[in-house]
C-alpha positions as CSV (number, residue, x, y, z in Angstrom):
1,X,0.0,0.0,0.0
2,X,1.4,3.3,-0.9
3,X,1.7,6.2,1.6
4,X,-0.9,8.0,0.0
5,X,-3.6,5.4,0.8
6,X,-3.2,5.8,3.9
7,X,-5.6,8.3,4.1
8,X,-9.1,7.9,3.0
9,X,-9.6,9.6,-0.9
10,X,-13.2,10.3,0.9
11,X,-11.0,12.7,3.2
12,X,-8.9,14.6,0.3
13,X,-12.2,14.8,-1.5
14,X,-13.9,16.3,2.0
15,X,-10.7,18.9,2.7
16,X,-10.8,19.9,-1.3
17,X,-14.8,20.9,-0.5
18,X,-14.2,22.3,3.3
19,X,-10.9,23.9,3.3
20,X,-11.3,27.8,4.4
21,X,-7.5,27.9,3.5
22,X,-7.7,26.7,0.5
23,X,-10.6,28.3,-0.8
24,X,-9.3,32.1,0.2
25,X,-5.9,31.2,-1.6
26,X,-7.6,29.9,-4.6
27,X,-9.3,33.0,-4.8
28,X,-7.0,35.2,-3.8
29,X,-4.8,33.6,-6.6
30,X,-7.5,34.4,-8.8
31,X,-8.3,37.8,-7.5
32,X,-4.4,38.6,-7.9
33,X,-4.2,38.0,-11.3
34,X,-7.1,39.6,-12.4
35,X,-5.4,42.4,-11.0
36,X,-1.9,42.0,-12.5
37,X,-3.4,41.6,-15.7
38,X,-5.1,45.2,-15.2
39,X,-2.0,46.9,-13.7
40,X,0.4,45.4,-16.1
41,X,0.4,48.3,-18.7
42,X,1.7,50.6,-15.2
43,X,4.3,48.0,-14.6
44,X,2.8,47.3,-11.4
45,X,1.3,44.3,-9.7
46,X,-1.7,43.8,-7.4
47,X,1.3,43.9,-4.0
48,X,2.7,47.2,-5.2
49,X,-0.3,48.7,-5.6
50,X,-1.5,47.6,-2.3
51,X,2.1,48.5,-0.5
52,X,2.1,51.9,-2.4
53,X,-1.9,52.4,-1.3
54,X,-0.5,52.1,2.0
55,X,1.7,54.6,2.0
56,X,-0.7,57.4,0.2
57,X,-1.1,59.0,3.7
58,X,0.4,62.7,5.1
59,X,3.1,61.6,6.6
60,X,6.0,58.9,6.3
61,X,4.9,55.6,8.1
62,X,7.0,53.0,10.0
63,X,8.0,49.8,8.6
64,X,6.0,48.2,11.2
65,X,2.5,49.7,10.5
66,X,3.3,49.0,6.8
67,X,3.6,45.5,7.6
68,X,0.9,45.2,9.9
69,X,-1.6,47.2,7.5
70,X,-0.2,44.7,4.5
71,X,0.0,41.9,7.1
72,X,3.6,41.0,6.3
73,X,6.2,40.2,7.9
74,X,9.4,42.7,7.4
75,X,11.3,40.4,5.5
76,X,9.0,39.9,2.5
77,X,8.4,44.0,3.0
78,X,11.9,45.1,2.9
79,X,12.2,43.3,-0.5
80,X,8.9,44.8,-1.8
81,X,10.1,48.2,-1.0
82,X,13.9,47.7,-2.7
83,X,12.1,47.2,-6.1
84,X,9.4,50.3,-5.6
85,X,12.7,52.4,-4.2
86,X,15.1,50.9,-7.4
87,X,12.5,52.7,-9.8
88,X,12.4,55.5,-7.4
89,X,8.8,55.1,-6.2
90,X,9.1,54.8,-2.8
91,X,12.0,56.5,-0.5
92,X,13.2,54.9,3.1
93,X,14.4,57.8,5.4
94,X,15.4,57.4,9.4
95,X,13.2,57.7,11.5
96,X,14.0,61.2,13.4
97,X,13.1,59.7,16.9
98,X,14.9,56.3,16.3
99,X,17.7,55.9,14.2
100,X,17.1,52.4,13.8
101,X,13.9,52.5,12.4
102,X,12.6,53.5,8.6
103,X,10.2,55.5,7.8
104,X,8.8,55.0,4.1
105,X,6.8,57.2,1.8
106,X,5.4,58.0,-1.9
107,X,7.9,60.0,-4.3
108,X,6.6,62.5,-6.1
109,X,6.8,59.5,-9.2
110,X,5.2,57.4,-6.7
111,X,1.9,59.2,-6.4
112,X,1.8,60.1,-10.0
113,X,2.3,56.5,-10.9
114,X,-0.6,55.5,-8.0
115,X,-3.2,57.9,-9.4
116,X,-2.8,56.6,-12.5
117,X,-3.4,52.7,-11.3
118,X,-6.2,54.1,-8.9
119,X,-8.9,54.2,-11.8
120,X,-7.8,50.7,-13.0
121,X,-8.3,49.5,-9.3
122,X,-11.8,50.7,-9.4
123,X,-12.5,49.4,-13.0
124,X,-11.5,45.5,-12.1
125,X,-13.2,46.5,-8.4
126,X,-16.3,47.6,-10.1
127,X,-16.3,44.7,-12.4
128,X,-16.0,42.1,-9.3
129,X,-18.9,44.1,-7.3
130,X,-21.0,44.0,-10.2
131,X,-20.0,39.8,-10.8
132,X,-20.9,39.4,-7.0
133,X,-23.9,41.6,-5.9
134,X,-25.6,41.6,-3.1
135,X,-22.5,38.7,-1.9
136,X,-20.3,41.2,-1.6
137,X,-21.0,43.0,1.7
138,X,-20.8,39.9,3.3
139,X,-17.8,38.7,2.4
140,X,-15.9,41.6,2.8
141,X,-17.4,41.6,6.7
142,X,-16.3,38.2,7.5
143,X,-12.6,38.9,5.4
144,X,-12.2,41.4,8.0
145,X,-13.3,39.3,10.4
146,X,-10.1,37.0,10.0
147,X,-7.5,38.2,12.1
């Protein structure tokens, strides 16, 4: 008997129907590209645009608000931010009350480049409200539900 029969195909069959994980990746998978796709003529992808969303505010924000708004960990952020700073996007400064710390922001480029995805966003946005309807609401309630 091979190791894979050891469990019951009834069970894979059960998890492939049940699995909240699974499900929310598959769709975010799906989601993601849909997005990609839109953004590609901007040379962005659906993460940039997110990471840059989150730094359209009035003032520079800490790494670790970035990452916790993007629900990241610093690593995988600190890479992000190196390609959006390489085409000079983003800029990382010290952060005046700790030296250890980064503060990020939008370039001037940055925010240019952001308003222009901003009206793709709510294209493929619209586009998915309209697909889902009254669904929606819901879903975006218990998404935000996850923590």
């Amino acid at each position: 008997m091979s190791n894979s029969m050891l469990i019951p195909f009834s069970t894979t069959l059960h998890v492939r129907d049940t699995c909240l994980c699974l499900h929310v990746q598959r769709a975010a998978r799906l989601l993601a590209r849909r997005f990609d796709i839109a953004l590609k003529p901007l040379g962005l992808n659906n993460g940039q645009f997110s990471l840059m969303m989150s730094l359209n505010r009035p003032e520079a924000a800490p790494m670790g608000a970035v990452a916790e708004v993007l629900s990241m960990d610093r690593t995988t952020l600190t890479a992000a931010i190196k390609v959006l700073e390489r085409r000079g996007l983003v800029e990382t400064l010290p952060d005046p009350k700790d030296r250890r710390s980064r503060l990020i922001r939008l370039t001037n480029e940055g925010t240019s480049l952001l308003s222009a995805a901003l009206p793709i966003w709510q294209e493929v946005h619209g586009a998915l409200d309209d697909e889902l309807g009254a669904e929606m609401a819901p879903l975006r309630k218990t998404l935000l539900a996850i923590r």
